[in-house]
N, C-alpha and C positions, 0 to 999 in steps of 0.2 A: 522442553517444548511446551511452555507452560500458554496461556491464553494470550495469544500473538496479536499487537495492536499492529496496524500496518499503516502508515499516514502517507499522503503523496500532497502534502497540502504543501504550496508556497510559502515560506513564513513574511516575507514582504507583503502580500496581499492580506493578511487579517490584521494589518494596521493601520489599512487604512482611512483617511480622515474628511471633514468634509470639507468644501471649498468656501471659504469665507469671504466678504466682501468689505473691506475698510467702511469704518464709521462716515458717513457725512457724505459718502461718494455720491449719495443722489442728490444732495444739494445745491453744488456750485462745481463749474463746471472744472476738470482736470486735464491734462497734457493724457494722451494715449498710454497705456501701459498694456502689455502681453498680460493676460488672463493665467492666474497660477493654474496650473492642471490638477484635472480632477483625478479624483479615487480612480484605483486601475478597476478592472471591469474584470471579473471574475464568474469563471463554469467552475462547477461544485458539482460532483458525481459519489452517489455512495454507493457499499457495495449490493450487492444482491446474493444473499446467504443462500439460497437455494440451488444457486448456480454458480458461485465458487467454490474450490477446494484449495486448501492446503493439503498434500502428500508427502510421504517418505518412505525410504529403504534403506533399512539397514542391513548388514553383512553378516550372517552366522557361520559355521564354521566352516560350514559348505554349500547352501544356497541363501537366498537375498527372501528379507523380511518383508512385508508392505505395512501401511498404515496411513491413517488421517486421522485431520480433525474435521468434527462435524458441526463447531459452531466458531462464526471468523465473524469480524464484521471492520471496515473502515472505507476511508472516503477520501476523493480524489479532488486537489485543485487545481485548474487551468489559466494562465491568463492569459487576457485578452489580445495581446501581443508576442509573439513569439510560444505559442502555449506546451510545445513540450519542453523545450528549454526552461521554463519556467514555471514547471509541475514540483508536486511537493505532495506527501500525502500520510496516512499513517495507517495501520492494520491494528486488529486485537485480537486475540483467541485463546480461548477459554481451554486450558488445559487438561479440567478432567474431562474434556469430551474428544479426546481420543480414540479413536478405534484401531483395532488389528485383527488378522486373519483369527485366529483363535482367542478365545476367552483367558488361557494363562496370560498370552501373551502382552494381550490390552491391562491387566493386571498388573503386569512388570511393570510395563511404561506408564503407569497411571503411578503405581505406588512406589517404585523404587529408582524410575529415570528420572521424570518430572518431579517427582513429588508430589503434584498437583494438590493435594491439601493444603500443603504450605506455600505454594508459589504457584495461584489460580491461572497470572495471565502471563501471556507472554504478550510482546510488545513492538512493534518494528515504527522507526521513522523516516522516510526517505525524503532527500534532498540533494542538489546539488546535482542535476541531473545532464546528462549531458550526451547529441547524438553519435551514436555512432555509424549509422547508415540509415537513409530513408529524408522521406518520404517516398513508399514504394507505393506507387497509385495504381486499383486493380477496379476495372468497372464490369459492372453486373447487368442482370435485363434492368429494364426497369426505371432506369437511369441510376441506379441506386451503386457509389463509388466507396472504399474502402482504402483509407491511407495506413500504412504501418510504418512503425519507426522500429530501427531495434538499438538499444540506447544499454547506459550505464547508469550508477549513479550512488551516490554514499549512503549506507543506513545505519542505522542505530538500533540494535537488536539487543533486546530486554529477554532475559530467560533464566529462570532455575535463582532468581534474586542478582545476577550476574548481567552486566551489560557492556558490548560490546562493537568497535563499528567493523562494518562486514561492507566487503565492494559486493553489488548488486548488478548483475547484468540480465535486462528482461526486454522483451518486445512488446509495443503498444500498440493495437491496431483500433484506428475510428474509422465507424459505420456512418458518422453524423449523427448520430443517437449514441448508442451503448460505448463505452471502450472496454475492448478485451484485450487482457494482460496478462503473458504468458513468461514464466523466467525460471529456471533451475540453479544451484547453488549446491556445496558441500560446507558443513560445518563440522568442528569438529567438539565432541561432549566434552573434552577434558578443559576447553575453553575456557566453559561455561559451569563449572565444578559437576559438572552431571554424571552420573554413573554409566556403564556401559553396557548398552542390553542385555539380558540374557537368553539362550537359547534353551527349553526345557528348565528355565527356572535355574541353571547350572553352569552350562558352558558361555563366557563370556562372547559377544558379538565384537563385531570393529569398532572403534574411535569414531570415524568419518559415519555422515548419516547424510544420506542425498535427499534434498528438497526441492520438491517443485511446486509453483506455484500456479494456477489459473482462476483468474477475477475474472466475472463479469461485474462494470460498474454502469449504474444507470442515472441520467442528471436527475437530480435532487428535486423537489418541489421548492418552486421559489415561495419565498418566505415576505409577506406582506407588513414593510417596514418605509414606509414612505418620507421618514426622514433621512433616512440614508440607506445610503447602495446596497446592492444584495448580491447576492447568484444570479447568473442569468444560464437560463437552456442558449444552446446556439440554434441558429437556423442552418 
């Protein structure tokens, strides 16, 4: 569980191009032609390290492990049309910042799971997303309304120098500001050539390692490029 990138970025949206106008077209006059379309219009959210985690539990011989990690960072794209179908995004997270209930233990999984000296990051890419229930619309005082989807979707999960694609199933809920994105998952170490925890430094833990996930992502500051399109916040 080396430094986990996590992406939710579209890959269709960061190629796109600008809208060009034939040579001579203001000269003399031409028969009508439909206008090519422009660059799609893209939201861009990244995360907020302060208030995401990455978690796990692992299985000893008789009671269940905990741990995280303490430094994650990645960022989210939406487009402008259809925008959870068309999310895309990536995570990172920094390996030797692992934590566990006790100090052997953060020790084991620092130096003998991960490795983490030798394989800093770990890496996720998600794509191909796709709903599986929602739009579940829930209003507040305020006027202030909260849409959740809970959805699937393919990822590409980098770990231990090994990489590997894992189905993803997480729920998205928008505020109209923030999105919070919640999803759990089991991997298994021997996947990913990783070793198997251990318990008091000795007794071997399970295979299977439960992860969950909770992002808060906040839109990005747009970026001041007046020759071509950018990120936009939404209203």
């Amino acid at each position: 569980m080396r430094g986990v990138r996590v992406s939710l970025a579209a890959g269709g949206f960061l190629a796109a191009a600008l809208l060009c106008l034939p040579a001579g077209a203001a000269s003399r006059p031409t028969a009508k032609t439909s206008p090519r379309p422009g660059p799609p219009i893209l939201y861009r959210y990244v995360f907020d390290g302060r208030k995401s985690r990455v978690s796990f539990t692992f299985r000893g011989v008789v009671i269940p492990h905990d741990g995280y990690f303490g430094v994650l960072k990645g960022e989210i794209f939406l487009g402008a049309r259809d925008l959870i179908r068309n999310a895309a995004g990536n995570m990172e997270i920094r390996a030797a910042s692992v934590r566990a209930e006790k100090s052997d233990q953060q020790w084991m999984l620092h130096h003998q799971v991960l490795e983490a000296p030798q394989f800093p990051a770990i890496e996720l890419r998600v794509s191909g997303v796709e709903v599986v229930d929602g739009p579940v619309v829930r209003r507040f005082r305020y006027r202030r309304s909260e849409k959740t989807w809970r959805l699937r979707a393919a990822g590409m999960l980098k770990i231990h120098g090994a990489e590997k694609k894992v189905p993803i199933s997480f729920q998205v809920s928008d505020t109209g500001t923030n999105l919070y994105i919640r999803g759990r998952g089991v991997l298994r170490l021997s996947d990913f050539g990783m070793s198997r925890p251990r318990v008091l430094l000795v007794v071997p833990g399970s295979d299977t390692v439960e992860v969950r996930v909770r992002i808060v992502a906040a839109p990005a500051p747009r970026r001041e490029e007046p020759d071509a399109p950018r990120p936009s916040q939404r209203r």
